[in-house]
C-alpha positions, 0 to 999 in steps of 0.5 A, a space after each residue: 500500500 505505502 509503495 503505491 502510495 509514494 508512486 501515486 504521489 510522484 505522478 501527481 508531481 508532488 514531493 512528500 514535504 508539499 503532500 504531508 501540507 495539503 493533507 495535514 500531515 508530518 512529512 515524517 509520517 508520510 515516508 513512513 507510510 510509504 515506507 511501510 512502517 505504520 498502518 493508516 485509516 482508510 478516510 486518510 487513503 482514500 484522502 490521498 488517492 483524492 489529492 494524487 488523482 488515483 482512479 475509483 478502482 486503485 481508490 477502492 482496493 487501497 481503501 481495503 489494504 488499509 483495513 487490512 493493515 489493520 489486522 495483526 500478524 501471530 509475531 506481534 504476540 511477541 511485541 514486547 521482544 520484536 526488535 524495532 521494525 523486525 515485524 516489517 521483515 517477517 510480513 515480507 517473510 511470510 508473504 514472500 514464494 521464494 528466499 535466496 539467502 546467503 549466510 557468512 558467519 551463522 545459520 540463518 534463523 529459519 534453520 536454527 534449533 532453540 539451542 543453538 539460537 538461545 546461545 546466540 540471542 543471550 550473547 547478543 542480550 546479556 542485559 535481558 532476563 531469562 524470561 525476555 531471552 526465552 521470547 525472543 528463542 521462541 519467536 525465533 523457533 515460530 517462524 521456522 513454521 513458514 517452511 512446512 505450512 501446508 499452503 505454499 511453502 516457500 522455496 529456500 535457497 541458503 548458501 552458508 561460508 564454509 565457516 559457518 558449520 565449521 565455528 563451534 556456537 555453544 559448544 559440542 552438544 548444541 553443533 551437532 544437534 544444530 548440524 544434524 537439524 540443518 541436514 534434516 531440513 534440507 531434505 525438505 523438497 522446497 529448501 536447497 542448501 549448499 556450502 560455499 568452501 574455502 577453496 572457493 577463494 575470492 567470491 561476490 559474497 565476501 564483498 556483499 556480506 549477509 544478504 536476502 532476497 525475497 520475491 512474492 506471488 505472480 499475478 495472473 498475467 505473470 507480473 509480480 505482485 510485489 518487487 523483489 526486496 533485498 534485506 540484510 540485517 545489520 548489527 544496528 540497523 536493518 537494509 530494505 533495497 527494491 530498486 531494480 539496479 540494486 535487486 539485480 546486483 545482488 541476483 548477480 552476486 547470488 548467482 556467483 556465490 551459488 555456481 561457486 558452492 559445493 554441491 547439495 548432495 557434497 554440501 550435505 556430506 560436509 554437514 553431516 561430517 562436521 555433526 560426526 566430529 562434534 558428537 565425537 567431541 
């Protein structure tokens, strides 16, 4: 809705600071409208699409996204945990048909087990109660759920650094257990994991660092309902990138990272391995 909005705007030859005026609002509101950041009521859209000339159609179906917006997703029963503006990352989530993800130093949050993930929250909460900490692990553990519903499960494309099975994160116990649970996950028909070795040398994914991207559902006519969005979750702030240039440079350095792994079948024999070499202790 936010994103249609801006469109609409922009058409109309109208800059956020000169919207916000004519509709009495903060321009601070208006970009994160557009961003999608806050919801808005229905009389404030269809105020807009009024001021920016939508049709009675665009007008109509925006009108209902707003009440959409309105209802609550499951995570926000884990309000008092979410970091700030993580609940826009897992609507994306959840709505999203395909994730190509590339992880350099951890296993990606979708495939960690509660002890592996508890380990790593703690370490990066170390002022929050244990109460807080078991939150923020079940939320965690809630979204995994997203790779077995019965409609529509994503399709899951994970490249891991070879590092990433190879660091010990909580000791021998919680490895293998989080070794033997990733190649368990990987035999799911909708989910592709490979390991890009070391022997790799120099790849797109040094560079780019941690990276998603996600795509959504086609329409009808095979236009895409959504553009595909780059997110990468940084220690102090979360990246969004949906221009077109910025998706196709990190499609190409998906790309690259994914023809230099090992392949799945390699990949998993590795995975197993290290779990071998951790239960051995």
């Amino acid at each position: 809705m936010g994103r249609i909005l801006g469109d609409l705007r922009e058409r109309a030859g109208l800059r956020v600071n000169a919207a916000a005026k004519l509709l009495e609002r903060s321009p601070t509101t208006m970009w994160r409208v557009e961003q999608g950041k806050v919801s808005s009521r229905a009389v404030e859209v269809k105020a807009m699409c009024d001021l920016y000339g939508a049709s009675a159609t665009l007008t109509e179906a925006l009108v209902g996204l707003a009440h959409e917006t309105k209802a609550k997703g499951w995570w926000h029963a884990y309000g008092d945990v979410l970091p700030e503006g993580f609940d826009l990352y897992i609507g994306l989530e959840e709505a999203a048909t395909r994730l190509d993800w590339y992880e350099p130093e951890l296993i990606p949050g979708l495939l960690q087990t509660d002890e592996y993930a508890r380990t790593i929250i703690t370490e990066d909460n170390p002022d929050e109660d244990a109460g807080e900490i078991e939150q923020r692990v079940q939320l965690r553990i809630k979204r995994q759920t997203l790779l077995t519903r019965v409609t529509q499960p994503p399709t899951l494309n994970v490249v891991l650094n070879e590092a990433v099975v190879r660091r010990s994160i909580g000791g021998n116990n919680v490895m293998a257990g989080q070794l033997r649970h990733l190649a368990k996950v990987g035999d799911l028909p909708t989910v592709t994991i490979k390991v890009v070795p070391f022997a790799a040398g120099l790849h797109r994914g040094v560079m780019a660092g941690q990276f998603q991207i996600l795509r959504f559902p086609l329409t009808g006519n095979g236009s895409e309902t959504e553009p595909p969005t780059v997110y990468s979750d940084g220690y102090t702030g979360d990246l969004y990138l949906d221009k077109p240039k910025e998706v196709e440079r990190y499609d190409h350095a998906f790309h690259d990272i994914w023809a230099k792994a090992m392949s799945e079948e390699a990949s998993q024999r590795l995975i197993l391995e290290m779990a071998g070499h951790y239960e051995k202790g």
